[in-house]
C-alpha positions as CSV (number, residue, x, y, z in Angstrom):
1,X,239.2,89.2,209.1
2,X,240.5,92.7,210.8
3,X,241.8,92.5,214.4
4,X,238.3,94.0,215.6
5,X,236.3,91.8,213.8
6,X,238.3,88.9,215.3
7,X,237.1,90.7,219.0
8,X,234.5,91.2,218.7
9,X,233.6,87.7,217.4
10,X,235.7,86.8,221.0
11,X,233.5,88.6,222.7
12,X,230.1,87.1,220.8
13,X,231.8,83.4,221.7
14,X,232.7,84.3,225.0
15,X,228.6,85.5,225.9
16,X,228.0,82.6,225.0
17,X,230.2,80.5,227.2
18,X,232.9,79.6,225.3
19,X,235.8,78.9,227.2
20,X,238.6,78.4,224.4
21,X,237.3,82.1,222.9
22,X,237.4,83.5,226.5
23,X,241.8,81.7,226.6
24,X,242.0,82.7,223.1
25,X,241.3,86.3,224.2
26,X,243.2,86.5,227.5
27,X,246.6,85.2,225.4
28,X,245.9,87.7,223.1
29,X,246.0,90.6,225.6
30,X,246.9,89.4,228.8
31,X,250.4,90.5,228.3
32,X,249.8,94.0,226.5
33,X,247.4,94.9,229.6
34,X,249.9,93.7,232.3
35,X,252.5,95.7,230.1
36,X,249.6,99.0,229.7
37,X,249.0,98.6,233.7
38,X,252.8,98.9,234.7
39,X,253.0,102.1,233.0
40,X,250.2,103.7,236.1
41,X,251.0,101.4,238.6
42,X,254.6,101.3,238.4
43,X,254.7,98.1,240.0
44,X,254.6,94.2,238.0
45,X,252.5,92.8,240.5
46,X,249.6,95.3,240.7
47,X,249.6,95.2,237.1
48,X,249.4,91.5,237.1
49,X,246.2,91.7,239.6
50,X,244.5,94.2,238.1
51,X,245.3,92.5,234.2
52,X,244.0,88.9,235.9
53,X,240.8,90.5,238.1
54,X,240.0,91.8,234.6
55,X,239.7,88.8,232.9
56,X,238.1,86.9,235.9
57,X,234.7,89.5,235.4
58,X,234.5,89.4,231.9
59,X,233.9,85.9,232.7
60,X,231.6,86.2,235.1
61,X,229.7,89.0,233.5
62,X,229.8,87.4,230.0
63,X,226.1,87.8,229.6
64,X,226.8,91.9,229.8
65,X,229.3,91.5,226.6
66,X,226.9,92.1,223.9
67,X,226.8,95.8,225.3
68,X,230.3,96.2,224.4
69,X,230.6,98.3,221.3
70,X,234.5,98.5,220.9
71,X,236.1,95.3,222.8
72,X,239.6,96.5,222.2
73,X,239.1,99.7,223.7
74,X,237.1,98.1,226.7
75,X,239.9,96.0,227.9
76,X,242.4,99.2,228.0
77,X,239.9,101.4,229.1
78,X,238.8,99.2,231.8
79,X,242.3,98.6,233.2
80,X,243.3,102.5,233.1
81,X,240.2,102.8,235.5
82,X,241.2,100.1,237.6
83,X,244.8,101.5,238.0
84,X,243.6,105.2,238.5
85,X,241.2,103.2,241.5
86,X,244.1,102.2,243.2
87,X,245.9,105.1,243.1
88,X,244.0,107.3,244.3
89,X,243.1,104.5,247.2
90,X,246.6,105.0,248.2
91,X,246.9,108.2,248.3
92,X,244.0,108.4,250.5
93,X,245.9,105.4,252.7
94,X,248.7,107.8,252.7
95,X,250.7,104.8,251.3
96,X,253.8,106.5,249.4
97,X,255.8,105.7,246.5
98,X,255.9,102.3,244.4
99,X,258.3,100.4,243.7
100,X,260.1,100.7,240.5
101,X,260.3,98.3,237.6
102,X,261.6,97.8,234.3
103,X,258.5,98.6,231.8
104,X,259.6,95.9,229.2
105,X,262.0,93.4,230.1
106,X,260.4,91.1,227.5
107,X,263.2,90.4,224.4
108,X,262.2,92.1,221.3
109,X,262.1,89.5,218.2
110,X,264.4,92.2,216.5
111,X,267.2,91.7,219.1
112,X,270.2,89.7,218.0
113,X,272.7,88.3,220.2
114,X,275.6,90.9,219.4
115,X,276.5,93.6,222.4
116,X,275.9,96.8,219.9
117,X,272.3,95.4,219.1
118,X,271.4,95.0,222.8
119,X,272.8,98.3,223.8
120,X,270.4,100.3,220.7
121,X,267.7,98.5,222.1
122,X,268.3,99.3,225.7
123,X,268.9,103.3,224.6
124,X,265.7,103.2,222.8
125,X,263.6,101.3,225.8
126,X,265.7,103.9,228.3
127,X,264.2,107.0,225.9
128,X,260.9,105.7,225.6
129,X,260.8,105.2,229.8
130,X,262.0,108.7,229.9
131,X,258.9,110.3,227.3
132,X,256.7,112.3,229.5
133,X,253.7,109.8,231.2
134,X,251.1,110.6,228.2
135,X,253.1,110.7,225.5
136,X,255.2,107.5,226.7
137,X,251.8,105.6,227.1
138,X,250.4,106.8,223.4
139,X,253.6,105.7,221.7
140,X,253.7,102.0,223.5
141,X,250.0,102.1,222.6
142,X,250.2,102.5,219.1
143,X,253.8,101.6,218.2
144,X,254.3,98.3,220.1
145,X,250.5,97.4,220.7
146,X,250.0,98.4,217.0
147,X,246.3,100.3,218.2
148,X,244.5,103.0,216.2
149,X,244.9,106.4,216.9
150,X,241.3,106.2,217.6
151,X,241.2,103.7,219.9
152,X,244.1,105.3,221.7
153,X,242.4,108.5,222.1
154,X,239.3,106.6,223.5
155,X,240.9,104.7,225.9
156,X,242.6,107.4,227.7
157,X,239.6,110.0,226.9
158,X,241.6,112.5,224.8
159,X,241.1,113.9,221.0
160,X,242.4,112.2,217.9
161,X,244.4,115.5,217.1
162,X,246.3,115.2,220.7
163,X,247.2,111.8,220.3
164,X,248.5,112.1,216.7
165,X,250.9,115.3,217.9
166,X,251.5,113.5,221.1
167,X,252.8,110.2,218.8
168,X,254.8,112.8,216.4
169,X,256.4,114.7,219.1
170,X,257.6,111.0,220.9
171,X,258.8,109.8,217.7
172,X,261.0,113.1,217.1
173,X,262.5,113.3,220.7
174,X,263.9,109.3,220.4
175,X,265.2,109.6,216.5
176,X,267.1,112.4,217.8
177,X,268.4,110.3,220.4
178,X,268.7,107.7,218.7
179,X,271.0,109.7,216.3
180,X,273.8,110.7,218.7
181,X,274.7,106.9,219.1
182,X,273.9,105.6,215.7
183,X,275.6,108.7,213.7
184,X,272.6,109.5,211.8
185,X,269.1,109.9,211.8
186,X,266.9,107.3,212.1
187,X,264.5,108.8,209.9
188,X,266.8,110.2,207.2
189,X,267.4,108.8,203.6
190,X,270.2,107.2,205.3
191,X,268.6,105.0,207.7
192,X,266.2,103.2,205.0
193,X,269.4,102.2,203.2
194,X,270.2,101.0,206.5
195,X,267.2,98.9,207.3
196,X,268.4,95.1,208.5
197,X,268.5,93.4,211.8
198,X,267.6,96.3,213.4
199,X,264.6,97.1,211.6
200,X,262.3,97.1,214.1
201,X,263.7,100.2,215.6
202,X,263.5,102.5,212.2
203,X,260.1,101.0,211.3
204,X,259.1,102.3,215.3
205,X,260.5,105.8,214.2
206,X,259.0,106.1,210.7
């Protein structure tokens, strides 16, 4: 069963009142939201809110659910529009400036314990932080949420084409960074001989 088959069935269980389907679902994506949030909000704890209120009316608009064509795309879609709410409440509040946060500091499975391992992975979250809004979002999206490049361009309302240049120029910019400390390119011949503990990285830049 695919991932949106496995949804979608979530969502069918969850209509009908099933409360494991509806903890199933918010383990599931509970996480990637909060993580998907940050990047608008800039700060944990509105994330966090806006992630949880989420959940809270799916439950209590379950009957609605059978509407929902693409689940998947509903939950990001629905938090993008949530976080855009709030920003432009502020701005009307004339409340300035958010706090800033660390966008991942969740360990990567791929992370050993040695000092050289933690500093690539630190370069590569730092490069990835410092992608432009759009294109930092679309690679996260699709590289570390492991989305479609359909379902990416729905959710933030864009075509196919941009998010597939977007995704190539993010990947380029942060293999050639990731050159300078590694001594070659991450996406040369010489890298794939290289693949090991720190394949996670290379797969991210293939």
């Amino acid at each position: 069963m695919s991932e949106k088959e496995k949804i979608k069935l979530l969502f069918q269980e969850i209509q009908q009142g099933d409360k494991t389907a509806f903890n199933t679902l918010f383990v599931a994506y509970y996480a990637k939201l909060v993580v998907f949030a940050q990047q608008y909000t800039k700060q944990l704890e509105s994330a966090e809110e806006i992630s949880a209120e989420l959940f809270v009316k799916l439950w209590l608009k379950r009957q609605q659910l059978s509407t929902v064509l693409h689940p998947e795309v509903y939950l990001y879609v629905s938090v993008k529009n949530a976080c855009l709410n709030l920003i432009r409440a502020d701005k009307k509040r004339a409340v300035v400036g958010y706090e800033e946060n660390q966008l991942f500091p969740t360990e990567r499975a791929a992370a050993n314990s040695k000092l050289e391992d933690k500093e690539l992975f630190n370069l590569l979250d730092k490069a990835v932080s410092s992608l432009p809004e759009q294109r930092r979002i679309i690679f996260r999206l699709i590289k570390e949420d492991g989305l479609k490049t359909d379902a990416v361009a729905a959710i933030l309302g864009i075509s196919k084409r941009t998010v597939e240049n977007q995704l190539y120029k993010a990947v380029k910019t942060l293999a050639d960074e990731m050159s300078d400390y590694l001594g070659y390119h991450p996406q040369s011949k010489t890298a794939r001989k290289q693949l090991s503990k720190l394949s996670a990285i290379f797969l991210m830049l293939q």
